[in-house]
N, C-alpha and C positions, 0 to 999 in steps of 0.2 A: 309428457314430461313437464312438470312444471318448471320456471327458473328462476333467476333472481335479477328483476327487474333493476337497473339503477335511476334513483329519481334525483333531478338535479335540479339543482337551484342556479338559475343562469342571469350572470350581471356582468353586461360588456364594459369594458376598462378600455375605451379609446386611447392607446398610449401612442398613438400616430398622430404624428403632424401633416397637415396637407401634404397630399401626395399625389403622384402622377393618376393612378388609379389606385381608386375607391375601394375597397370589398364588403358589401355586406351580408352576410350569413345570416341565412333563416334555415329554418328547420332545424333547429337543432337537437340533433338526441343522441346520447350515450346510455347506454347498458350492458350490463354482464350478464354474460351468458357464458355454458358450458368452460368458465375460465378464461374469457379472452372479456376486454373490454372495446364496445364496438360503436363507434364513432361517425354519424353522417351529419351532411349539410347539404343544403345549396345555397347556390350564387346565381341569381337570378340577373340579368340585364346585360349579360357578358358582351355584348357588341358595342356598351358604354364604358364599359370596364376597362379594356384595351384600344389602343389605336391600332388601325389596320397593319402597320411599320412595325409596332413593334411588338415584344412577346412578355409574359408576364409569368414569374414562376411562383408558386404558392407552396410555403414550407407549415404545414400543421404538426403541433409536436403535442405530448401530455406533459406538462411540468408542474414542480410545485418549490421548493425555496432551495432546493439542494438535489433533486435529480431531474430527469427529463427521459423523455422516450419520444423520438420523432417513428412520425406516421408516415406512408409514402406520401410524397410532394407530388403534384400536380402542375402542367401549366397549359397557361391559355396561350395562344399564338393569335396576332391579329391575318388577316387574307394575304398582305405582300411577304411578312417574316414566313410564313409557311412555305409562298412560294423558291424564298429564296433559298431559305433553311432546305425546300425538296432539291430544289436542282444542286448545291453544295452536297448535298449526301448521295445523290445519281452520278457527280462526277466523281466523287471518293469512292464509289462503291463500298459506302458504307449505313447500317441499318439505321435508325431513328434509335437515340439514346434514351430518353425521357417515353418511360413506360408507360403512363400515364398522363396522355397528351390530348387535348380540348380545343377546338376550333370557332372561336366567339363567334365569328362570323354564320357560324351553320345553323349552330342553335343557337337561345336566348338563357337557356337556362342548364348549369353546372350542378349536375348529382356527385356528391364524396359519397363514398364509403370505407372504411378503410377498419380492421381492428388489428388486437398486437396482446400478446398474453398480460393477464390483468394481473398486477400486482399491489399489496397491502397499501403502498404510501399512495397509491393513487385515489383513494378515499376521499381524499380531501386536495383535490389537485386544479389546474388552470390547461384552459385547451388555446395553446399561442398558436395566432395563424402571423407569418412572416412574410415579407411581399416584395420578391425583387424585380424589379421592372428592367427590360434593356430596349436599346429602339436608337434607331440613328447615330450609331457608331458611341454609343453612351448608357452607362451603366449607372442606374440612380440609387442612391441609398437603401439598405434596405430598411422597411417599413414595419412595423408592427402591431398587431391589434390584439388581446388577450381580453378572452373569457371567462371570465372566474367560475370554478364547477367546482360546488360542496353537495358530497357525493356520501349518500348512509343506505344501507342497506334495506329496505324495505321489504322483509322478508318474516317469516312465522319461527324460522330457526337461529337464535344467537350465537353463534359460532364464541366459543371461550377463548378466552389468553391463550393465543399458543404457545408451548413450551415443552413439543415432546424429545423427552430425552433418549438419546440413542440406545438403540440393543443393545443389552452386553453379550459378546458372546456365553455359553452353558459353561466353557472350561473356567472362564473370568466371573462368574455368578460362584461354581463353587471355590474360588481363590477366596471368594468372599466371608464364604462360610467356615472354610478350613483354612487357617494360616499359613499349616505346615506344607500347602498345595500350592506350588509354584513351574512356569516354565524354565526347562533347562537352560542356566547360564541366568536367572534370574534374580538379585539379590532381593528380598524382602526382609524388615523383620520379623522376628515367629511370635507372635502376642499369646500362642492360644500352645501352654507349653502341653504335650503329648507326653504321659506316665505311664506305665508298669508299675506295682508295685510287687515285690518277691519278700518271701519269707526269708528270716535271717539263715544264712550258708547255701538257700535254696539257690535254682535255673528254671524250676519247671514254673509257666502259668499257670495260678488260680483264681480263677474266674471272679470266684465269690471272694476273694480280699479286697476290701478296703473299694475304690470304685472302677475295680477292672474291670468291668463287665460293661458301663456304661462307654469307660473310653476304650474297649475293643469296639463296640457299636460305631463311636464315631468314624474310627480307621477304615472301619469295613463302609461306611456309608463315602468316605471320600475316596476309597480306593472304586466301588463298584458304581460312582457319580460318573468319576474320567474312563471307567470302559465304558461305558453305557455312549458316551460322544464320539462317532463315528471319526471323528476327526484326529481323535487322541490316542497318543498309546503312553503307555508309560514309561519313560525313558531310565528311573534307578530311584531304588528306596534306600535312602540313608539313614543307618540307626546306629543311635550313642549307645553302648552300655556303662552305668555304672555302681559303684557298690560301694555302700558306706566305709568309714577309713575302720572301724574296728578290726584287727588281723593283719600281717605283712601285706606289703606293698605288693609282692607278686600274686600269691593269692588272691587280691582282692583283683586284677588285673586279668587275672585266670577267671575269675569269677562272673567280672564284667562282660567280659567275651562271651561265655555262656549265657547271659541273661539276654545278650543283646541278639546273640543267635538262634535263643526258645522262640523273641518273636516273631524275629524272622522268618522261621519255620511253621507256626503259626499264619501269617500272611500268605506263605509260597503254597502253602495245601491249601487254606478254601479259596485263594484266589487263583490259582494257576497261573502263577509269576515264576519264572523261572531265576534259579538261585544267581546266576551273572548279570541279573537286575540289581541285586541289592550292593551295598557299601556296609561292612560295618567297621563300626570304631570301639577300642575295649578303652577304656577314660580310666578305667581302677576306681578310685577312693575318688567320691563326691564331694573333694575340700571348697570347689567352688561356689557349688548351691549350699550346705554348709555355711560360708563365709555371706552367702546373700542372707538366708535365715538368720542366719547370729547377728549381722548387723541391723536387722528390721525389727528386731526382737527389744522386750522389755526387761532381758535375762542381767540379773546380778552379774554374772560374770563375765559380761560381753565385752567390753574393752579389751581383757586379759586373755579371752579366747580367742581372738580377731587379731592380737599383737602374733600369738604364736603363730598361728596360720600365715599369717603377712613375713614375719621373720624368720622363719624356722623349712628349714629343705622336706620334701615329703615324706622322707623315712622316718623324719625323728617327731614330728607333730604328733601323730599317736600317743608318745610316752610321753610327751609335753603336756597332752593333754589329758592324761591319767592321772600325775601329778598334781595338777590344779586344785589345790584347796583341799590336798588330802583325797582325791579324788571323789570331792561330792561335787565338783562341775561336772565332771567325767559322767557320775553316774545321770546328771539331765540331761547332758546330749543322747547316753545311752535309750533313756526312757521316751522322750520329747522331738528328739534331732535325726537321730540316726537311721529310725523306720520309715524317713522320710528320701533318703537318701540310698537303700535297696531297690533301684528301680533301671529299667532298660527305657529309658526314656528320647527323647530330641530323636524323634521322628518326621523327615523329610521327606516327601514326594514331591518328585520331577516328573516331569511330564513333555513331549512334545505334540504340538497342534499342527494340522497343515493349514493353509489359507481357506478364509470362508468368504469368496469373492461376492457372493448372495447376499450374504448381511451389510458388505462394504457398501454395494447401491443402494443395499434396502435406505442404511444411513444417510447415505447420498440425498435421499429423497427424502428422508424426516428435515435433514437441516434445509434442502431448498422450503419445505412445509414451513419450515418456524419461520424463513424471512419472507413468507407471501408468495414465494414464488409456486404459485399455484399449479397452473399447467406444467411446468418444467417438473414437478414433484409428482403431477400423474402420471405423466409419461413417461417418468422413469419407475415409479410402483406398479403404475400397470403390467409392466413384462414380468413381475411376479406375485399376479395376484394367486396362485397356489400356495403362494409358500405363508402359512399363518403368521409371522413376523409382518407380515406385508396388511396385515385384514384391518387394525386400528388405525395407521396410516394411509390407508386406500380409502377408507369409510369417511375420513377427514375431509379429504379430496373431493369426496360426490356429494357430500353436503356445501360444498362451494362452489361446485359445480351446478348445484338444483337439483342432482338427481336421488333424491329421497329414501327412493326406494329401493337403489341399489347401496346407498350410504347405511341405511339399517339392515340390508343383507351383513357388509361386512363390518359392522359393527358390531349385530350379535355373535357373529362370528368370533372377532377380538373377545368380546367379553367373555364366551365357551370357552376360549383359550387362554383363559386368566387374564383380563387384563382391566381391570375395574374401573378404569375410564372412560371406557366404551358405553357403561352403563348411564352416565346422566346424560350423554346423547341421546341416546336409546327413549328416556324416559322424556325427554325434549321431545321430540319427535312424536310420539305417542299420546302427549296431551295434547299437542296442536294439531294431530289428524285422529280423533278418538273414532274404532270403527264403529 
């Protein structure tokens, strides 16, 4: 397995003032590997370092002008502090606290090692060692020394701007497509208005009028999208009927009812929706769409059409608007307006979803992804790398990890599964290892 080496440009920043003891750090190296950035030194001469009395604690952190990550701390004890420090903890009957404890006197020379999961801002970061000394009933300042580590990737793969956007779930992908598709109790506006058109005194659908046939296609594609998702069922179709104002108010009322129940019944046969799914509503006379045409319109008689409708109660608009000009307004609504306004139209689907707790972590893990946080985002896409949602965010992951060639397993994966991001990875990768 190859990795990803970090190469670092190392320039000590003595910000310590004489101090009780010294520390000097050699060896120094940092690198990333499999996600974690991994950190060693020594400290050679540790019998000069310490006075025998007393103990000396060593705090290493990663920092850079606005966060920080401490490493575990280490200390040296000189011969008498140890003693003394063993028999207080032999009469407490209690264990040594400082996990990682170093006895100058034994040996000459201090191995660190220590790593901690590798994150973005660390790129460009400073490795602070901190130095608190105690010894004779006295606790000295604490000390400082700081490393400056400019830290670039030296690797065959450039990782892009990340910036991937979270899954939508399949019901919320087609909300997108179909206006009229909302969750129950949901308000939206409806942009994408849903028509019928019917012949004049007609109920029955015809296909071939005008463009039924395209918007029955749609209805059918958003109704047979939400069964298709395991998750959804369809909670209730709501459908408007109504019918242009030509004819009495009840009639046309009668009318609307009927047009609104053809498609009803239409939906309930090729979908197998059972009829206490639906809602309907009989509207009558279409003054309202109407009153939006007439007003959008470049029509001679728009003012004086729009006054009656605005003025005039529903029964009497009808003859209001016969009258108009001798009734040659009457006859361009007739010709123009009115064919527009035979329709069973304001088609709503509700829907209820249960929880898709899969997708919630998959998320979980794209957003640790965008802020760096590398291993926290594999470890949590690892526990679903089945699930194809999971394949372009997982392949992210092992290309920052160094692992290559499990990063183009599921990256061409993601790209089989639509997701055309995956491909200038893919093609990255391919030029830099040509087989």
């Amino acid at each position: 397995m190859k990795k990803y080496i970090l190469y670092i440009l190392l320039l000590i920043i003595s910000s310590a003032k004489a101090q009780k003891a010294h520390l000097t750090l050699e060896q120094l190296e940092t690198k990333v590997e499999n996600g974690y950035i991994h950190v060693s030194f020594t400290i050679s001469k540790t019998r000069n370092t310490v006075k025998s009395c007393h103990c000396l604690r060593i705090y290493p952190a990663i920092v850079n002008k606005t966060k920080q990550k401490k490493l575990p701390s280490v200390v040296i004890k000189g011969r008498q502090w140890r003693k003394r420090s063993l028999q207080k903890r032999l009469l407490a009957k209690v264990a040594e606290k400082e996990k990682h404890t170093f006895f100058g006197k034994e040996e000459d020379i201090l191995h660190y090692k220590a790593r901690i999961p590798y994150k973005e801002w660390m790129a460009v970061c400073q490795l602070r060692i901190q130095t608190e000394e105690e010894g004779c009933s006295k606790t000295y300042p604490r000390q400082e020394q700081t490393y400056s580590i400019t830290c670039s990737f030296k690797t065959e793969i450039t990782p892009y701007g990340l910036d991937i956007p979270p899954i939508i779930a399949p019901e919320r992908e087609l909300m997108r497509r179909y206006t009229f598709v909302s969750p129950t109790g949901e308000k939206r506006p409806d942009k994408q208005r849903i028509v019928i058109r019917f012949k004049v005194n007609e109920s029955s659908i015809d296909p071939e009028l005008n463009d039924n046939r395209e918007v029955l296609n749609v209805i059918d594609s958003a109704i047979t999208g939400l069964k298709q998702i395991d998750r959804c069922t369809i909670d209730n179709i709501s459908i408007e009927g109504y019918a242009s104002p030509e004819g009495n108010s009840l009639y046309n009322q009668q009318l609307a009812q009927k047009r609104a129940k053809a498609l009803r019944d239409y939906i309930a046969n090729k979908h197998h929706i059972e009829s206490n799914n639906f809602t309907i509503y009989q509207r009558g006379a279409n003054y309202k769409e109407l009153r939006r045409l007439i007003a959008s319109s470049s029509l001679k008689y728009k003012n004086e059409i729009l006054r009656i409708i605005d003025r005039n109660p529903v029964e009497k608009r009808e003859q209001a608007l016969q009258s108009l000009h001798g009734g040659r307004a009457y006859i361009v609504l007739l010709d123009q307006y009115y064919p527009q306004l035979r329709n069973a139209c304001y088609i709503r689907i509700f829907y209820k979803a249960a929880p898709d707790p899969v997708l919630t972590e998959i998320n979980r893990g794209i957003e640790r992804l965008n802020r760096g946080d590398y291993t926290e985002a594999f470890d949590l896409l690892q526990q679903y790398k089945e699930d194809p949602r999971s394949f372009f965010p997982l392949g992210i992951c092992h290309l920052f990890r160094g692992e290559k060639e499990e990063a183009l397993k599921f990256l061409m994966k993601a790209e089989a599964a639509g997701i055309p991001e995956a491909g200038k990875y893919i093609r990255q990768i391919e030029e830099q290892n040509p087989s």
